[in-house]
C-alpha positions, 0 to 999 in steps of 0.5 A: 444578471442580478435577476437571474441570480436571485432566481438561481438562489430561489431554486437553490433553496426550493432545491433544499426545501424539497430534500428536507420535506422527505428526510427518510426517503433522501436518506435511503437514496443517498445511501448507494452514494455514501456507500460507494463513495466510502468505499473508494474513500476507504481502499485507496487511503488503504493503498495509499499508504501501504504505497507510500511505506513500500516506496520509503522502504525502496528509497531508504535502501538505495536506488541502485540496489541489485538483488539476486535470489533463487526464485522470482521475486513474485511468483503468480499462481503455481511455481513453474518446473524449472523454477522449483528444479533451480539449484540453491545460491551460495556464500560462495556465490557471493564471494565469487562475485565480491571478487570477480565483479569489477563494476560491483562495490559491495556484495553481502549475503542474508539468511534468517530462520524460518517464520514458522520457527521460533529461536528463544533469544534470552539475557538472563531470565528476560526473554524477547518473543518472534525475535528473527535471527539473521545471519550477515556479513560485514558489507552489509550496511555499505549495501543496504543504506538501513540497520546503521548502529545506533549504539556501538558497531557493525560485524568486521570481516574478522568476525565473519571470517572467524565465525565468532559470536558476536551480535546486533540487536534490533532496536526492539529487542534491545529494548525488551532485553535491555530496559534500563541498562545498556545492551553493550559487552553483555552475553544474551543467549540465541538458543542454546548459544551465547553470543556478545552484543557489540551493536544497537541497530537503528529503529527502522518501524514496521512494514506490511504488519512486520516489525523491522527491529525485533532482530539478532544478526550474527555473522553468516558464518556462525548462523550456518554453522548453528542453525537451521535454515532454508538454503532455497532462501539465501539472498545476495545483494550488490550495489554498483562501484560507479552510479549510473551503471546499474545495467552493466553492473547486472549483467556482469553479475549474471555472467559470474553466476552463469559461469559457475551455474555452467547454464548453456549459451542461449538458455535463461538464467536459473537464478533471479537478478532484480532492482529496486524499480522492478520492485516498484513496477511490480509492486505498481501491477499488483496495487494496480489490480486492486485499483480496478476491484476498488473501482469495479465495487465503488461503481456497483454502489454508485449505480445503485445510488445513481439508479435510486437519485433517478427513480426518486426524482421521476417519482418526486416529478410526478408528485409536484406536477400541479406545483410545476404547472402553477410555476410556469403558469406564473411565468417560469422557464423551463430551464429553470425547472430542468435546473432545479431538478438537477440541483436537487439531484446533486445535492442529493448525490453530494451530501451522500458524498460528504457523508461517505467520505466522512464515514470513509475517514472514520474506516481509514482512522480505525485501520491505522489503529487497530491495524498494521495497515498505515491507511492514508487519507489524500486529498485526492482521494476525497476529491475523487469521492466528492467530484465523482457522487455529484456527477452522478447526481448530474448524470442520473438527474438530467432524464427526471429534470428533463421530463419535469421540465417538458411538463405542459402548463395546462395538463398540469394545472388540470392534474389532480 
């Protein structure tokens, strides 16, 4: 055992010896390597935390969260006829089903202003730039578990009643508004409107690039009354009286909304009715999609290197003919041969490895700092990237390994 390990180490080191002598043509045959392996290393740190920000957000609002909507929640390609031709949700939709539906909880309702369309919103002369104005009702903390005042309180069911003017600052806002002195009791302006701050929300962060606290919510009310918005994009969301219910809870819901929609037995619903696992499922398609461009692109690279690693070790087979017949003149086997082929071929394949998830690190380190992609770098991802480079090696080194180990003593030492 101890002879054929000291062996093992000899063409362990005759392996490396080898690479060494020809730096630059190693180099460029790990290179398809590295880039393949970067690439992997690179998009699933990528998806990784876009997953992993995406499934806090689901958690944070709550498991049992139902939303209904106009449209489908994701729409592939062209919108279909009957989806545009839909007709649009309403506040009242929304009070129907706080007041019919025994198995639901809580209902609020949510409208903001368009993207494209930005309201001043100003205390004094200090002004906050892209600051989203959200129209809410009171449940909206007992549905949603996010947005809980971290100063002061919520919206009454007297202020949406009454449509007053009172409001919430996100947590961004407040401190652009509001460096140095509380926000509490002061008149900022939406518009040409004033309203009263009652409320500080809690910070929530970024998702997908978009600040969660850059916000003024106002009563639904008042924000129908003063502004401008799209009715297709009113949404309610509910959550069920008892755990556990959730299906039931849906179907009740739909029942309210077929009703007063007068849709026609047998015909589908004109409305869109999803939870927070729909949500992921579909979420899980579409980054499953781009699973399989990542693995179509890294597997193109991979190829490459894989093709380079078997056309260098032929050609490095080829140029040590003499040297393998001297070795087998002097009593080596042909495994060993065939071994020593191998492992240069994955050590090849393995430092390519190394260095494309080092360069893959340094891709997913400068996403997250000059991106609002919150790229993540797993250890499986590297594990990946490393197990799948030195199987290359092995795969595309075994056909040069084999040939270099067939090679006969005695046509080799006649090899010039």
């Amino acid at each position: 055992m101890k002879l054929r390990s000291g062996i093992f180490g000899e063409i362990l080191s005759m392996a490396f010896d080898s690479i060494k002598t020809h730096k630059l043509r190693s180099f460029l045959t790990l290179l398809g390597i590295m880039i393949g392996v970067m690439t992997v290393i690179g998009m699933v740190s990528i998806i990784s935390g876009l997953n992993a920000s995406f499934v806090r957000e689901l958690e944070s609002a709550g498991s049992d969260l139902i939303i209904i909507q106009k449209y489908d929640a994701v729409t592939m390609g062209r919108m279909s006829e009957e989806q545009r031709t839909r007709k649009d949700l309403t506040y009242d939709d929304a009070k129907a089903i706080e007041r019919e539906a025994r198995l639901v909880r809580a209902v609020t309702t949510l409208l903001q202003t368009s993207v494209f369309e930005e309201i001043p919103v100003k205390y004094q002369n200090v002004k906050s730039d892209n600051t989203m104005i959200v129209g809410i009702t009171d449940k909206f903390p007992a549905v949603y578990n996010l947005y809980l005042p971290k100063e002061g309180r919520f919206l009454t069911e007297s202020e949406i009643l009454h449509s007053s003017r009172a409001a919430l600052l996100g947590f961004e806002t407040a401190e652009t508004l509001f460096p140095h002195i509380s926000a509490l009791g002061k008149e900022i302006r939406v518009g040409p409107e004033k309203f009263t701050v009652v409320g500080i929300m809690s910070k929530r962060g970024e998702m997908f690039g978009q600040s969660r606290d850059n916000l003024v919510a106002i009563p639904i009310t008042t924000f129908m009354k003063m502004f401008t918005y799209d009715k297709s994009q009113l949404q309610i969301a509910a959550v069920p009286r008892t755990p556990g219910t959730i299906q039931e809870t849906i179907e009740e819901i739909s029942s309210i909304l077929r009703a007063r929609r007068k849709v026609p037995f047998g015909k589908s619903n004109d409305f869109s009715v999803f939870t927070q696992d729909s949500m992921l499922d579909l979420y899980n398609q579409i980054t499953g999609a781009a699973y399989l461009v990542m693995t179509i692109i890294s597997s193109i690279g991979l190829l490459v290197g894989g093709i380079g690693v078997m056309n260098i070790m032929l050609v490095s087979a080829k140029e040590r003919t003499r040297e393998i017949g001297l070795r087998k003149a002097l009593g080596a086997y042909s495994k060993d041969i065939l071994r020593q082929f191998l492992i240069e071929a994955m050590v090849l394949t393995g430092t390519g490895g190394i260095l494309g998830t080092l360069v893959g690190f340094g891709v997913a380190f400068l996403v997250r700092a000059l991106t609002p992609l919150p790229a993540t770098v797993t250890p499986g991802s590297v594990f990946m990237g490393l197990f799948v480079s030195i199987s290359v090696g092995l795969f595309f080194g075994i056909f040069p390994a084999r040939k270099a180990a067939r090679v006969d003593p005695i046509v080799s030492l006649r090899y010039e």
